[in-house]
C-alpha positions in Angstrom: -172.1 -6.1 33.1 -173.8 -8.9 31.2 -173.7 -12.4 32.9 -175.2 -15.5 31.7 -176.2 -18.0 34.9 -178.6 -20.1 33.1 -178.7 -22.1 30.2 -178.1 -20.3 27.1 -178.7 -22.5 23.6 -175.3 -22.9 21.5 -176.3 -20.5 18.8 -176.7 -17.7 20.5 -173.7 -17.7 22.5 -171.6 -18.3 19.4 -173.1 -15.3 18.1 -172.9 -13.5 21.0 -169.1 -14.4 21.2 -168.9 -13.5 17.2 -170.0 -9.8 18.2 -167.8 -9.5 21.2 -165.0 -10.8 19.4 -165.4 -7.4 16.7 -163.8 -5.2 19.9 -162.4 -7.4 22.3 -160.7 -10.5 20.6 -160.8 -13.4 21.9 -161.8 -15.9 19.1 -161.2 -16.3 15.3 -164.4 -17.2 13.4 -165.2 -18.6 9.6 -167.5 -18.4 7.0 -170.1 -21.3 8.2 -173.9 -23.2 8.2 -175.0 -20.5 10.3 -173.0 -17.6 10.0 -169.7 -17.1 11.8 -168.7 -19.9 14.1 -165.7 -21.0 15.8 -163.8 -24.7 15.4 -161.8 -23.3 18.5 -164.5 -21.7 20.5 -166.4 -25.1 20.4 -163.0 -27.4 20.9 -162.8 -25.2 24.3 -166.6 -25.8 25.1 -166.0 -29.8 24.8 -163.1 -29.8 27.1 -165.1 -27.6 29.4 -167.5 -30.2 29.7 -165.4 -33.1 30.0 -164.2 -31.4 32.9 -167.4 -30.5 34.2 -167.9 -27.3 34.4 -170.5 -26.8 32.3 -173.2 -28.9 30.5 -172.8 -29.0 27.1 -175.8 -30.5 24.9 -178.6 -28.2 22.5 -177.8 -25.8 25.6 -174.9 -25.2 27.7 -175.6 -25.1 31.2 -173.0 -23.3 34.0 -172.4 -26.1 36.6 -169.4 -25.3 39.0 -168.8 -21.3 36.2 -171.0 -18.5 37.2 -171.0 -16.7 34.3 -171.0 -17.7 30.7 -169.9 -14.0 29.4 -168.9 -11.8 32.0 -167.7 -8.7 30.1 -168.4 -4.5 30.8 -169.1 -4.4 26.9 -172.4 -2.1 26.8 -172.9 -2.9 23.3 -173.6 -6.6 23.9 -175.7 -5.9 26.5 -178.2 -4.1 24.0 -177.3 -7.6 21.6 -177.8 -10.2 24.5 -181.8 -8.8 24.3 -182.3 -9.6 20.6 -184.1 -12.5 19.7 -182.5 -15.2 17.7 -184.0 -14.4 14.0 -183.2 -10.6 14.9 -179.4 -11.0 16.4 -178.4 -13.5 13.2 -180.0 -10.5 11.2 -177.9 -8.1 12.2 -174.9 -10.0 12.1 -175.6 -10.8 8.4 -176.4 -7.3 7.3 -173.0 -5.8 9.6 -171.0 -9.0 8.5 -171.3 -10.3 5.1 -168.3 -12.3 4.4 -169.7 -15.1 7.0 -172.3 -15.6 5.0 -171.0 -16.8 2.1 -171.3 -20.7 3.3 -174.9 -19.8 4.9 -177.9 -22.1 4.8 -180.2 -19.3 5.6 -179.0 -16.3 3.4 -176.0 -15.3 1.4 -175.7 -11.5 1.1 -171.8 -12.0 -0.2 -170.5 -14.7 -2.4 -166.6 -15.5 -3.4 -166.0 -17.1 -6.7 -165.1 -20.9 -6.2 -163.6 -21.0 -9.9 -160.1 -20.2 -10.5 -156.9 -21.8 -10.9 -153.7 -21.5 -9.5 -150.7 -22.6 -6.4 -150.5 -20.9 -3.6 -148.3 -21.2 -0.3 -149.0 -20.6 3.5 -147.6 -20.7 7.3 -149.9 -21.5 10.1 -147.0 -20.4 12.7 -149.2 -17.8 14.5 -152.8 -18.4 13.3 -155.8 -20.1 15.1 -157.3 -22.8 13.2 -160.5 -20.3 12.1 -158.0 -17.7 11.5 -156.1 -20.2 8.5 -159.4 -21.5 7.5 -160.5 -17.8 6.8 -157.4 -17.2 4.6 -158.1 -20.1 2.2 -162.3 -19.1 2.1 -160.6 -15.6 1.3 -158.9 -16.8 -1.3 -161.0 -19.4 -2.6 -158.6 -22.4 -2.2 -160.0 -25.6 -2.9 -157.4 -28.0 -2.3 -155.0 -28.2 0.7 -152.0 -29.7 -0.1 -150.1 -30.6 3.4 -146.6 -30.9 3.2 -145.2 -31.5 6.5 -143.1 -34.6 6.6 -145.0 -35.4 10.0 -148.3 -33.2 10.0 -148.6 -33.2 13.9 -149.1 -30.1 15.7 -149.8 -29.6 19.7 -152.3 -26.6 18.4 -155.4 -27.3 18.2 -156.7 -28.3 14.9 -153.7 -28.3 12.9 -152.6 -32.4 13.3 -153.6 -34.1 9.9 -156.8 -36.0 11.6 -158.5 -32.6 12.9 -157.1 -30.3 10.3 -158.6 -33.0 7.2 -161.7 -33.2 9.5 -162.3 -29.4 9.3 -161.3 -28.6 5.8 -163.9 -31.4 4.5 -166.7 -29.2 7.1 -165.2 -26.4 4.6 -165.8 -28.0 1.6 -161.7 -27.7 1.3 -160.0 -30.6 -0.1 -157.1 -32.3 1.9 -154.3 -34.1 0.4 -151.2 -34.8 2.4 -147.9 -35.7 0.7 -145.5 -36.1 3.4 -142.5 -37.1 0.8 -142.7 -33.6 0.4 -141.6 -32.9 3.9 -138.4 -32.7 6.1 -138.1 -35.1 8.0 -137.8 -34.3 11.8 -134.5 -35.8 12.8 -133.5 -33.3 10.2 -134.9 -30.3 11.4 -134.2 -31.0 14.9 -130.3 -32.1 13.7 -129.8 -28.8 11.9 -128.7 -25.7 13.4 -129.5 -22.2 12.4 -125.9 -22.0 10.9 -127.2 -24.8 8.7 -130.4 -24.2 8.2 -130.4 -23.0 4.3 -127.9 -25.3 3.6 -130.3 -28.4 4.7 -133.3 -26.4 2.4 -130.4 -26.1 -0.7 -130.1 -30.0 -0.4 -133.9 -30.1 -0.2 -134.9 -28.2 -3.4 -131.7 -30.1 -5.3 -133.9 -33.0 -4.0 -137.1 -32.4 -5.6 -136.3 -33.2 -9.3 -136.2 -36.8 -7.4 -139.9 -36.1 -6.5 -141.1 -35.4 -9.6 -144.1 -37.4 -9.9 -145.6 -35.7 -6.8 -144.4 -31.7 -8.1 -146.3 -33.2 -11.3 -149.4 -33.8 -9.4 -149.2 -30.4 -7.4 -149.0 -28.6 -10.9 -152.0 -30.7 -12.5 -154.2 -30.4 -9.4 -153.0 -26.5 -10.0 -154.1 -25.8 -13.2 -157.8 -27.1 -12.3 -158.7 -25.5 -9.0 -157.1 -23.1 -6.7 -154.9 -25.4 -4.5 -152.1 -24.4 -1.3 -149.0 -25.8 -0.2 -148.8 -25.2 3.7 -146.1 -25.9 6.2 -145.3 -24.3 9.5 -143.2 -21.1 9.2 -144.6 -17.9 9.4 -141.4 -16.6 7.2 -141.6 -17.9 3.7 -137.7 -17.9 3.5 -137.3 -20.3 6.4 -139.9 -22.7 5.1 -139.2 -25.3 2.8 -142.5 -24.3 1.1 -140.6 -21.6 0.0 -138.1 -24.1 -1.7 -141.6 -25.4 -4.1 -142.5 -22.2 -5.0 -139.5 -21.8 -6.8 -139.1 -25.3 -8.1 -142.5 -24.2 -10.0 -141.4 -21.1 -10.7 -138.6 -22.9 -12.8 -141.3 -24.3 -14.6 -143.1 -21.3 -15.5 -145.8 -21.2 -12.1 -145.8 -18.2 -9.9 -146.7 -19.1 -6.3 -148.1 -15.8 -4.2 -147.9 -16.4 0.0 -151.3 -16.4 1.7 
């Protein structure tokens, strides 16, 4: 077993959580400063602390926990003796993609040029997990259009989600009069469901000024159009990407 009682500094345990994550998921991670890191993992470390179970600072010190990582992974156990410079090395030789962002070495790089629209649902995705799908991609620009871009998972409200795509060198833009509103979607039944998005895309040549900036924003950078749904038919997202295929612009899921 491998158990962690003392203080262990923040680094390290990311990376150590990284590595255990490769066999036994637990968290998503992204292409950051560092190498891989986790938005989620350290949300969950800072409401750990406020509750005071562990010190949280350069370090994080157990308090009323036991064990940091208690886990019967004998592969860590061999990691968990590695210095610092020798763990991050190994991560970066086994794990290129997370080092694209890196301040200490790149050994992968993802074009940042390109053009094009894009859509995507976070239904089902951690924050890192969606973050990793636009650095995949090389997205630039996140257009948000939810009406009200409130969510009760973490990192996906407008505040936190515009908070971590800036860390991402991601662009946010929300237009919410691209959005249902939510007495409509909670006033519509399933029965009714693709009449209320018919009514929607009838809508849009309303909204024209805003499908105009999508397409301008478009044809200078990579940008996506993200909404809830996992199912692209049941998202009104899905209703956009056909408005601009109308006007010549083919729009591929994410």
């Amino acid at each position: 077993m491998l158990s962690y009682t003392g203080p262990i500094n923040r680094l390290r345990f990311v990376k150590l959580m990284f590595l255990l994550s490769r066999s036994k998921p637990s968290y998503d991670f992204v292409p950051y400063k560092y190498g891989p890191f986790s938005f989620e993992l350290y949300h969950d470390l800072e409401g750990l602390s406020q509750e005071g179970l562990i010190s949280y600072d350069e370090k994080i010190v157990p308090l009323k926990t036991q064990r940091m990582i208690d886990t019967p992974h004998p592969s860590l156990e061999e990691y968990a003796q590695y210095p610092d410079n020798k763990l991050i090395k190994y991560i970066y030789k086994e794990y290129p993609f997370f080092t694209i962002n890196s301040e200490i070495e790149k050994r992968m790089v993802i074009p940042k040029e390109g053009h094009g629209i894009f859509t995507i649902g976070y239904q089902g995705k951690s924050i890192d997990s969606f973050i990793s799908s636009l650095v995949k991609n090389g997205i630039r620009i996140l257009i948000d259009v939810r009406n009200n871009p409130f969510s009760r998972k973490y990192g996906f409200s407008k505040s936190s989600l515009s908070s971590i795509c800036q860390k991402m060198e991601i662009e946010y833009i929300h237009i919410p009069e691209l959005g249902i509103a939510s007495k409509i979607r909670t006033n519509t039944d399933a029965n009714d469901w693709e009449k209320m998005l018919d009514s929607y895309e009838e809508a849009l040549d309303s909204k024209i000024q805003h499908m105009d900036k999508i397409i301008k924003l478009g044809e200078e950078k990579k940008v996506v159009l993200m909404c809830f749904e996992k199912d692209l038919s049941l998202c009104h997202r899905n209703r956009l990407a056909k408005y601009l295929s109308r006007k010549g612009i083919v729009c591929e899921d994410i």
